[in-house]
C-alpha positions in Angstrom: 90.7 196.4 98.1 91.7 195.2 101.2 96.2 194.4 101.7 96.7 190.6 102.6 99.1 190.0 105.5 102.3 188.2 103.5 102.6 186.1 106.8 99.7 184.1 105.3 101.8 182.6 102.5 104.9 182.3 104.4 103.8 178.4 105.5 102.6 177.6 101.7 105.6 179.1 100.4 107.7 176.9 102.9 105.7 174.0 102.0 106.1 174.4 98.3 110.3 175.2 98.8 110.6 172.3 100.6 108.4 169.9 98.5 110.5 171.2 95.5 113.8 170.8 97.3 112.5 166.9 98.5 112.0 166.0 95.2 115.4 167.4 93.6 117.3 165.3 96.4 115.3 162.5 96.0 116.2 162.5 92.0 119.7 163.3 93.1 119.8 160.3 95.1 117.9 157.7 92.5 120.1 159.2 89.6 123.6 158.2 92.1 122.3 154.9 93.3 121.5 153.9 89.6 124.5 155.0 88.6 126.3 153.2 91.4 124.4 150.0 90.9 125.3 150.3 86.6 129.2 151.0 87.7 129.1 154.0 85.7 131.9 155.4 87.7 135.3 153.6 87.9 137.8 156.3 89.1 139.3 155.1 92.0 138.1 156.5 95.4 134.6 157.7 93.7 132.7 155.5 94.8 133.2 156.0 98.3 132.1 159.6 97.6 129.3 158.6 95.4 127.9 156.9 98.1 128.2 159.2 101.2 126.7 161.9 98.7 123.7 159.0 97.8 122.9 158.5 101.2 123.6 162.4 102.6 120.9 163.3 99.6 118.7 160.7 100.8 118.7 162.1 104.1 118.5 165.7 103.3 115.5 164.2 101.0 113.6 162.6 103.8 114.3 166.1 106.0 112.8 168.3 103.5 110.1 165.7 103.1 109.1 166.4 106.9 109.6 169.9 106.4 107.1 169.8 103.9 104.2 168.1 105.0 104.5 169.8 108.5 104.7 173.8 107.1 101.3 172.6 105.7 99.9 172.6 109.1 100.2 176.1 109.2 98.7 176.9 105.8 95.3 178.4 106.6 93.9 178.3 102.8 94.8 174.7 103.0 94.3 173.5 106.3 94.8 169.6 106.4 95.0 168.9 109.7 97.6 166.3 111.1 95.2 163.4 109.1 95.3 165.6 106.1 99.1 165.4 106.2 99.9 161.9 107.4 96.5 159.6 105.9 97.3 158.9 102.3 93.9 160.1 100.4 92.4 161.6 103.5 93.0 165.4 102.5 89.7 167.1 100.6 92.7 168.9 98.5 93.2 167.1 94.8 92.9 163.4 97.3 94.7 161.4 94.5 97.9 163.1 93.9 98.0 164.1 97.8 97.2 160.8 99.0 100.8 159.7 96.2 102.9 162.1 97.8 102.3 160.8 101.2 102.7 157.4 100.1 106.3 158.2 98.6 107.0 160.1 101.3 106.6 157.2 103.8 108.0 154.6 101.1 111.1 157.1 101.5 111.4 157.2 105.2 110.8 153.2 104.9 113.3 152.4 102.1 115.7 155.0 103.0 116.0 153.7 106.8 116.4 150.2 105.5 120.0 151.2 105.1 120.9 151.4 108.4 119.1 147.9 109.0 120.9 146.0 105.8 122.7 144.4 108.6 120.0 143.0 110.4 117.7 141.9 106.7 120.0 140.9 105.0 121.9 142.0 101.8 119.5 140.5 99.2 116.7 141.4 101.4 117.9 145.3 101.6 119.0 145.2 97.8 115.2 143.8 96.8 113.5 146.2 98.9 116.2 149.3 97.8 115.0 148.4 94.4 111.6 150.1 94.9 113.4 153.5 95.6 112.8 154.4 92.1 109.3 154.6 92.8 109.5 157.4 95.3 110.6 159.3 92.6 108.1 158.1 90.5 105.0 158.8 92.8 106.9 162.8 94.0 106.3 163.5 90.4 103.5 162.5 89.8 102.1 163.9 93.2 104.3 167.4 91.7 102.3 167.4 88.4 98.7 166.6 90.1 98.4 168.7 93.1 101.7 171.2 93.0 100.7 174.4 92.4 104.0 175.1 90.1 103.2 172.2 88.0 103.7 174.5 84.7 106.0 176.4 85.5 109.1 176.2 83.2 111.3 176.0 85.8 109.8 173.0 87.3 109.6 171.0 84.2 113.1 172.0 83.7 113.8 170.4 86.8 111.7 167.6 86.2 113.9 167.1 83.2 117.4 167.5 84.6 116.5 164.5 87.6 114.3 162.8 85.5 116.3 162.1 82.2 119.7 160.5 84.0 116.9 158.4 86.1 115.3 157.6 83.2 118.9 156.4 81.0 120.4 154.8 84.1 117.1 152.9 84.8 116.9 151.7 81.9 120.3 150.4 81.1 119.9 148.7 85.1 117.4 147.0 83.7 119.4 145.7 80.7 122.1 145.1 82.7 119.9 142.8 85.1 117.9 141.3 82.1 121.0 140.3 80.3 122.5 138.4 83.7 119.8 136.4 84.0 120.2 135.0 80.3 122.7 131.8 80.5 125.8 132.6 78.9 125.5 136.1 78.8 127.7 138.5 80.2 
């Protein structure tokens, strides 16, 4: 039996780290701009905080994000190649659930960014598009669960629970919140 060189999983195990640690920012983040946009928080001064910690996850989200499609490059097992890691469905590895993460991840760059441009678009234009954010969350997951190699692993579920129930709630009662606006008379 022949000793494998550990340096051969250091770039997978960098990869995986940094996948999980994308997606547990980019929950943080959905779970504080839902909450921010259902004004579950009415302390003065929190808000302000809410919001720097909102957009600082969001950051730190699209970082790790980078970090993780790039330490695949050095994966040898895997080897995707620069198309592998940038063309949505391109990568022979489980196509589907690759080709989703690479979507969300450039839905977050794109959606993320838009901040910095709500200026320039416009506030209902910025608020419309910000309203897909959701969705990167949506598609990490799903791209966790189909072609993560942890995907059963207690701990990940657990942390699939602990972002995605507070996304879940907070969604939903957006959603109310918006619904019921839009009937006359309502408030």
């Amino acid at each position: 039996m022949t000793e494998r060189d550990p340096m051969e999983m250091v770039w997978w195990l960098a990869s995986r780290a940094s996948g999980v640690v994308a997606l547990a920012l980019v929950g943080v983040s959905v779970a504080l701009g839902f909450a921010m946009a259902a004004k579950a928080f009415r302390t003065p001064g929190l808000p302000r905080i809410l919001i720097a910690v909102h957009e600082h996850a969001a950051l730190a989200a699209l970082v790790a994000i980078a970090v993780h499609g790039i330490t695949l490059l050095g994966d040898g097992w895997l080897n995707p190649g620069p198309v592998g890691i940038t063309v949505p469905f391109a990568i022979d590895y489980k196509p589907l659930f690759t080709g989703l993460g690479i979507v969300a991840g450039y839905l977050a760059a794109i959606l993320g960014l838009t901040f910095y441009m709500r200026r320039r678009i416009g506030g209902r234009r910025w608020r419309n598009a910000h309203r897909l954010t959701p969705l990167v969350y949506v598609l990490g997951v799903t791209h966790t669960l189909g072609a993560g190699t942890d995907a059963g692993e207690w701990w990940l579920i657990a942390l699939l629970l602990v972002t995605g129930t507070p996304i879940l709630y907070l969604g939903i009662l957006r959603t109310c919140r918006i619904g019921m606006s839009a009937v006359p008379g309502a408030s």
